[in-house]
C-alpha positions in Angstrom: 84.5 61.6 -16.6 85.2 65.1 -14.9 84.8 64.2 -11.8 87.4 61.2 -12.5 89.7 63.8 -13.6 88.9 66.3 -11.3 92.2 65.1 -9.1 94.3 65.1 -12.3 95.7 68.5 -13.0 98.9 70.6 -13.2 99.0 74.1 -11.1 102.1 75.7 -12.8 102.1 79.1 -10.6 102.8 79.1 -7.4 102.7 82.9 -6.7 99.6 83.9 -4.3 99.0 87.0 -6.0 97.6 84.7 -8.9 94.7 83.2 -6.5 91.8 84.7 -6.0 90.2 84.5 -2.8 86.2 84.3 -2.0 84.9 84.7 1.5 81.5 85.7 2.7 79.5 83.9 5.4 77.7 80.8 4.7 74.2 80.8 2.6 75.4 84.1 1.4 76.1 83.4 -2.3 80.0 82.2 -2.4 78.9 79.5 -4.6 77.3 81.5 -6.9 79.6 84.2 -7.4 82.8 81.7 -7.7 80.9 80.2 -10.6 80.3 83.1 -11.9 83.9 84.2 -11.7 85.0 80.8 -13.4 82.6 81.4 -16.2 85.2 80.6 -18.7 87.4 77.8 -16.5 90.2 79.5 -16.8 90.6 78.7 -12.4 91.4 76.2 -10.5 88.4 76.1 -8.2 89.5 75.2 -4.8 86.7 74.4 -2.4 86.6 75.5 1.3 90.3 74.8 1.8 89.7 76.0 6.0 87.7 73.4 6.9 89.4 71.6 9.3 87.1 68.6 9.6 87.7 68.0 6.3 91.1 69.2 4.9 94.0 67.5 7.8 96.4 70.6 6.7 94.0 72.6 8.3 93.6 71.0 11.6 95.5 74.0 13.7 93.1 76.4 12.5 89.3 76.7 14.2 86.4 76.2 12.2 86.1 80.5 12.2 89.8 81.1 12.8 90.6 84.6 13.8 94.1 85.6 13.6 95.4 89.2 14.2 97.0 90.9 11.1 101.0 91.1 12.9 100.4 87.2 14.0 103.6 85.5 12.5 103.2 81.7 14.1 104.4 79.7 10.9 102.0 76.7 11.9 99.3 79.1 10.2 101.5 81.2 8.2 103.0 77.8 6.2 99.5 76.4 5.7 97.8 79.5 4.5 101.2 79.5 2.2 100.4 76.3 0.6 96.7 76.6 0.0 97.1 80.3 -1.4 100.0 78.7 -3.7 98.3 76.3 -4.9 99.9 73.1 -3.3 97.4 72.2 -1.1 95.9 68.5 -2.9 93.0 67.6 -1.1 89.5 65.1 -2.5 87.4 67.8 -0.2 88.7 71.7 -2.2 89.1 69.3 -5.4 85.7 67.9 -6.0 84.3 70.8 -8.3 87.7 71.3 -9.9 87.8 70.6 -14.1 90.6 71.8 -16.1 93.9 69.9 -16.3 96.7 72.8 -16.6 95.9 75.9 -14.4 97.6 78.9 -13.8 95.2 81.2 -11.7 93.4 79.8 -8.8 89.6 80.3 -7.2 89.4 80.1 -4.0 86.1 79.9 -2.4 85.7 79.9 1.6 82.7 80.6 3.8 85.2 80.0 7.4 87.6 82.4 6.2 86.4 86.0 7.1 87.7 86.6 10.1 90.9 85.8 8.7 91.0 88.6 5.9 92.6 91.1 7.6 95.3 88.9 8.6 95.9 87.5 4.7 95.9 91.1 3.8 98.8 91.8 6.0 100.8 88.5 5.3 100.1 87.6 1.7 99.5 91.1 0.3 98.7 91.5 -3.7 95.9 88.6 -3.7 92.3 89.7 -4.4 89.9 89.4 -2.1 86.1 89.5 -2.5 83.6 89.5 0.6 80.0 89.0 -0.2 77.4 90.2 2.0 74.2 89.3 2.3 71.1 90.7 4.2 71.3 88.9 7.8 67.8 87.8 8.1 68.4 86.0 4.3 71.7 84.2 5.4 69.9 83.2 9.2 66.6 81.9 7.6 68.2 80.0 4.9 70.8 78.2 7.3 67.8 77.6 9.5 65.8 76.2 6.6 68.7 73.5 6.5 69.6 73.0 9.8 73.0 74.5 10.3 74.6 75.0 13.6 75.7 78.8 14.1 79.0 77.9 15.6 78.6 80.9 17.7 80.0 79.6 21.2 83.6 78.2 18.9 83.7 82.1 17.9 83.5 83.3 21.7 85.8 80.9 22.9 88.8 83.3 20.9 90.2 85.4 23.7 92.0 88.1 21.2 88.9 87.9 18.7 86.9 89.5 21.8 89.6 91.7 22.9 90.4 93.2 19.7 86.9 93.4 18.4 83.7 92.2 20.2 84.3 93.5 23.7 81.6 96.1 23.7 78.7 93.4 22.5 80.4 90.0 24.4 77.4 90.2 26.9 74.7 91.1 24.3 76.0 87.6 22.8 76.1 85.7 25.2 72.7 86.5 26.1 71.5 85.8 22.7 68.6 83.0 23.1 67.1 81.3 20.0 68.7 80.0 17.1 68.0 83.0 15.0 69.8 85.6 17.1 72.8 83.0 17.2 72.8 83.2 13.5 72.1 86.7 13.2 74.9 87.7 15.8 77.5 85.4 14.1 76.7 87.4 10.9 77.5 90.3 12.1 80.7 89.0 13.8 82.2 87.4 10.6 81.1 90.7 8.7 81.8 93.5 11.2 85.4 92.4 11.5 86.8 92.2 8.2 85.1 95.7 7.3 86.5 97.6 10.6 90.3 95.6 9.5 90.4 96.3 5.5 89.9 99.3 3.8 88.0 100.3 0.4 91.5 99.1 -1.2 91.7 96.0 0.2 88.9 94.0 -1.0 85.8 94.2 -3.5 83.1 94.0 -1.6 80.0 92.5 -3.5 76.3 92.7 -2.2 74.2 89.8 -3.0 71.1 91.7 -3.5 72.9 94.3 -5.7 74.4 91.5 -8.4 70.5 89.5 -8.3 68.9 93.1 -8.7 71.6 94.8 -11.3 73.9 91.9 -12.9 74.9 94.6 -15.6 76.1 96.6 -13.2 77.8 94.7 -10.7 79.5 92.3 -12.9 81.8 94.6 -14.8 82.8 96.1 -11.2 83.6 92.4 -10.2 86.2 91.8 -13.4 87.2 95.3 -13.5 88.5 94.6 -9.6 90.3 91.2 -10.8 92.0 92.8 -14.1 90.1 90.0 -16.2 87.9 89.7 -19.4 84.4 88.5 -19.6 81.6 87.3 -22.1 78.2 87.1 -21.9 78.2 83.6 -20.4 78.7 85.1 -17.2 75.4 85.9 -17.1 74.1 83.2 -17.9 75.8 81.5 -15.0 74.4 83.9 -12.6 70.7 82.9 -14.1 71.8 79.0 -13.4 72.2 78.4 -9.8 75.2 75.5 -9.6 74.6 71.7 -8.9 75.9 72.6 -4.9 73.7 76.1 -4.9 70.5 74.0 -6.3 70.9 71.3 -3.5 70.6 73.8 -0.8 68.3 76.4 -2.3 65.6 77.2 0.2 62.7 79.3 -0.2 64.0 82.6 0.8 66.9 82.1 -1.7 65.5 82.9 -5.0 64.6 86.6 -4.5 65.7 89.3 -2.5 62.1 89.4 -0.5 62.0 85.8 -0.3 63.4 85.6 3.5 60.4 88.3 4.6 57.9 85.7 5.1 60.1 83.0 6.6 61.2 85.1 9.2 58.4 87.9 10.4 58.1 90.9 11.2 59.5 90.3 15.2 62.3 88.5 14.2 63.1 91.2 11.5 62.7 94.0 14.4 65.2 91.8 16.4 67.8 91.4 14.1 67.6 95.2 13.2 68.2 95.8 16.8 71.0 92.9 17.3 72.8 95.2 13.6 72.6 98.5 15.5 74.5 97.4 17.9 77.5 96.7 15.7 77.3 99.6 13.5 76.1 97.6 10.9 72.6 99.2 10.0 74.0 101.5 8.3 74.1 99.0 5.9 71.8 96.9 6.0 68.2 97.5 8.0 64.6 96.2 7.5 64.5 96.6 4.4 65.4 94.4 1.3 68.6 96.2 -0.5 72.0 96.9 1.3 73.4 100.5 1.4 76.8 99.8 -0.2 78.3 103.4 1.0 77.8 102.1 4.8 80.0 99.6 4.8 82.0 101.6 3.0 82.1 104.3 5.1 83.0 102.0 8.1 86.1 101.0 6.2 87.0 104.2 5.8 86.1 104.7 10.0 88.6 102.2 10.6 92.2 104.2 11.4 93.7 104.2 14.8 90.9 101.5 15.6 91.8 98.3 15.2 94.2 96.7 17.1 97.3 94.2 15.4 97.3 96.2 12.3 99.7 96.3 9.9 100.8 99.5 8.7 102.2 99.8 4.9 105.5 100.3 5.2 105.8 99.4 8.9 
């Protein structure tokens, strides 16, 4: 019967700032997280709204758009406008959708990072989490299931490579199994938002952090969105959704679990492919993140990135 109703509803705000939005790269815990969030149904969960094989608003954006913060085409400035608003009406970002009348919205988007800094600039007030995952996790479980890395659609953006990936474009292209594609397209959707937003901008969330120390992280997570909790929040986090159980790999169900999947050469490479971006400094061969690395190359990122927005400017 929910699911029969899931197309029945009433979103009464239409203000972005009452959306929250969800990125992280795929197989990296978006799922999870949103569910978390929603603990209480008080959203309106809107699923992957940027997919453009599956949503027809979205069929002028890429599969991994990347837009620079000052870009003012309304092609993507009026479709970001309706989804954020809540007008978008779709069977695809409807399907997990329950309640009937709805005044916040969820939404959840694992295409959408390299478009962060650009919703920062243009739809300013709307939280944003980025989840992060440890590389070799996210590459072995997408392996596990057979996704494509999308890498070549990501190189085909001219200003994505002038603005960002320059200094690594032949590193990349160079790249020759599967796992280094996944691995380098990682880093790609996760090195840009982090040099474009700053400590302000977005909650970042680590998976390994929330499975390791729930206690902790999920009373950052609310405190970020100015919202209450209970203790079924945690029991959410301890029952992996419907969608998460269907793709659950090995490797997902602890923070070691990817070790043995992937080896100890194709960790060393992957540690290699991170330096190169910066990005060890959070996360290396080890299991758990360092948190105050990627913070720390948020606070690096003055005077560096081109097509930002100033406040005030």
């Amino acid at each position: 019967m929910e699911r029969l109703l899931a197309p029945l509803y009433l979103d009464s705000n239409r203000d972005h700032r009452r959306s929250v939005f969800i990125a992280g790269s795929g197989r990296s815990g978006t799922t999870w997280v949103s569910e978390a969030v929603n603990h209480r149904r008080e959203y309106r969960l809107v699923f992957e709204p940027f997919n453009p094989e599956r949503v027809p608003l979205c069929r002028n954006f890429r599969r991994k758009q990347y837009l620079r913060p000052d870009d003012r085409r309304e092609e993507y400035l009026d479709t970001a406008w309706t989804i954020l608003s809540g007008g978008l009406r779709s069977p695809w970002t409807d399907r997990f959708h329950r309640r009937f009348i709805v005044r916040r919205r969820l939404i959840k988007d694992i295409r959408a990072n390299l478009l962060l800094g650009w919703m920062r600039a243009n739809f300013p007030g709307m939280p944003i989490v980025l989840i992060l995952r440890h590389p070799c996790a996210v590459a072995a479980s997408k392996l596990a299931l057979g996704w494509q890395d999308n890498l070549a659609a990501v190189m085909d953006q001219e200003d994505l490579i002038e603005d960002h990936i320059r200094p690594f474009e032949a590193e990349i292209r160079a790249a020759s199994t599967d796992f280094e594609c996944h691995v380098f397209l990682w880093c790609i959707e996760n090195y840009v938002p982090l040099r474009q937003l700053s400590p302000d901008d977005v909650h970042l969330i680590f998976y390994e952090e929330l499975l390791a120390h729930p206690e902790k992280e999920v009373p950052r997570l609310f405190s970020f969105l100015g919202r209450n909790f209970d203790d079924r929040v945690y029991e959410t986090l301890d029952r992996p959704s419907p969608l998460s159980r269907r793709g659950t790999t090995p490797g997902d169900l602890t923070p070691d679990g990817w070790r043995g999947v992937v080896g100890p050469a194709r960790t060393k490479r992957a540690a290699q492919i991170l330096s190169l971006f910066g990005l060890d400094r959070i996360y290396g061969e080890g299991l758990m993140p360092d948190p105050e690395g990627a913070h720390a190359m948020m606070r690096d990122r003055e005077d560096k990135v081109p097509g930002e927005v100033q406040e005030g400017g």
